[in-house]
N, C-alpha and C positions, 0 to 999 in steps of 0.2 A: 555867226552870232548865236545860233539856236542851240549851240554844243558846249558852250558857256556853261549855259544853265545847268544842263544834263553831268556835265562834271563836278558842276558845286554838289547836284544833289546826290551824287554816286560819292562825293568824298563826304555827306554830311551819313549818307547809310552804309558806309563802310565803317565809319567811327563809329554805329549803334549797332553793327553785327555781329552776335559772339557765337562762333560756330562751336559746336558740342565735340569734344573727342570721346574714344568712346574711355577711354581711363576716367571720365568726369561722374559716371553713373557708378555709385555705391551697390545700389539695391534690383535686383531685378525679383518681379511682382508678376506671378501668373494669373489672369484674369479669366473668370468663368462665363461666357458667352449664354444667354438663355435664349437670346433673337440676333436676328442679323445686326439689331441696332442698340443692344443691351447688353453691359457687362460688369459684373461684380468681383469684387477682389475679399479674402478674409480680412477682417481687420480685428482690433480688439483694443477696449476702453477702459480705460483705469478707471477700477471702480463699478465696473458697469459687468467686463468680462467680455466673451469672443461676439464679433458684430458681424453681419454680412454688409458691403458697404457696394451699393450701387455707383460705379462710376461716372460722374456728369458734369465734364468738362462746360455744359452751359448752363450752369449751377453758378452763380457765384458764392454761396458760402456751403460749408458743410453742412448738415442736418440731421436731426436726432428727432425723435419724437416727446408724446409728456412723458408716454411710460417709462420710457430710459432715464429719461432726465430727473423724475423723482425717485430710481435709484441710486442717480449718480449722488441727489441730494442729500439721500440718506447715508451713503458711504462719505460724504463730504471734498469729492473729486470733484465738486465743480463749483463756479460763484458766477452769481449776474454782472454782468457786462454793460448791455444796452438796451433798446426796443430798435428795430428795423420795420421798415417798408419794404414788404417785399412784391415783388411781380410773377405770379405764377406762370407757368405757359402758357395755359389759356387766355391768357390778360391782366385778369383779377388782380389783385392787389390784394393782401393781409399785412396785417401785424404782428410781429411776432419777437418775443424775448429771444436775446445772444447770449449765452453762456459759454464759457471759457471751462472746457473740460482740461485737467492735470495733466492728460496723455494721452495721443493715440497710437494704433500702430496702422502700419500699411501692411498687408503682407506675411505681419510677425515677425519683421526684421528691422523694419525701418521705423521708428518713436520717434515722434514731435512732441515738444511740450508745452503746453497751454495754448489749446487748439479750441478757437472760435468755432458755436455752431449754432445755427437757428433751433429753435424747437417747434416745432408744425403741433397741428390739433394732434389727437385720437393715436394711432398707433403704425402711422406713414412710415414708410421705408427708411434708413441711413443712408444717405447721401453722402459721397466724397466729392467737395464740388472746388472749383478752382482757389477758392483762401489756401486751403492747404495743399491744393498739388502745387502752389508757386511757392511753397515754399520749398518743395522736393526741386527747384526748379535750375537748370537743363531738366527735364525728364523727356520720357518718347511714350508715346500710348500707339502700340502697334497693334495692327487686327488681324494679321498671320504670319506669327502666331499672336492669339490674344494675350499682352504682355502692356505692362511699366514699366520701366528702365526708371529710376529715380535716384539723383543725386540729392547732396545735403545729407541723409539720414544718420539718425545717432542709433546705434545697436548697441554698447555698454555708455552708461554714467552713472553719476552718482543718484541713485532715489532719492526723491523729496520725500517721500515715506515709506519708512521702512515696515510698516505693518498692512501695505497695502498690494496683496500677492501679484494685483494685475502690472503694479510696476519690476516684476523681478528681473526681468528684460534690460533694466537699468542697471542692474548691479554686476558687477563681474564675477 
């Protein structure tokens, strides 16, 4: 009787298992280790120019600070979105504006377009936080060696703007 059940639920998690090959990953991404439990990858923002982008898988959105985001304002790479509630790690709770930046990159290889980020007070670090690595998604975050493996990524398209050098990455 008890093996019933154990089979329905092994047929209900094998119909939601998508096991990863490794032809599925586009982009492979070296990550720079500062601590055993911290790692950053290059990245770069349309509009904005080269970012260092702290990796934090328990991040749920990406993060920019004001200083960037009133360049992004002034190049006109980004528009308001939302207001969020967010949950610090320490507990706390803020609020803070979602902007939808034009492009990111990962890496310098991999571009996403119109990529969701919070914007924190004062002049806090860039976050890469889970909005946009599902979207890279199969990826693998390994720690030796410190790497992303990331699927999905666009390396040529077409530019939304052509006078805008941090998109050149888009153009062939």
């Amino acid at each position: 009787m008890k093996t019933l059940p154990r089979r329905l639920a092994f047929a209900f998690l094998a119909g939601t298992v998508h096991l990863a090959s490794a032809g599925e990953f586009d982009m492979s991404v070296d990550m720079r280790a500062t601590s055993s439990t911290t790692f950053y990858v290059e990245g770069r923002i349309a509009g904005l120019g080269a970012v260092d982008l702290m990796v934090d898988t328990g991040s749920g959105y990406t993060t920019i600070n004001e200083e960037m985001l009133a360049q992004l304002k002034s190049s006109g790479a980004v528009r308001y979105v939302k207001e969020l509630r967010g949950r610090l790690a320490n507990g706390s709770e803020i609020d803070v504006p979602v902007y939808a930046i034009e492009a990111l990159s990962i890496g310098g290889g991999c571009w996403l377009k119109d990529v969701e980020a919070a914007v924190f007070p004062g002049s806090t670090r860039a976050i890469l936080g889970l909005n946009v690595l599902q979207r890279t998604a199969p990826f693998i975050f390994s720690f030796e060696p410190p790497r992303l493996q990331l699927s999905h990524c666009t390396t040529t398209a077409e530019a939304s703007s052509g006078d805008n050098p941090d998109l050149a990455a888009f153009a062939e």
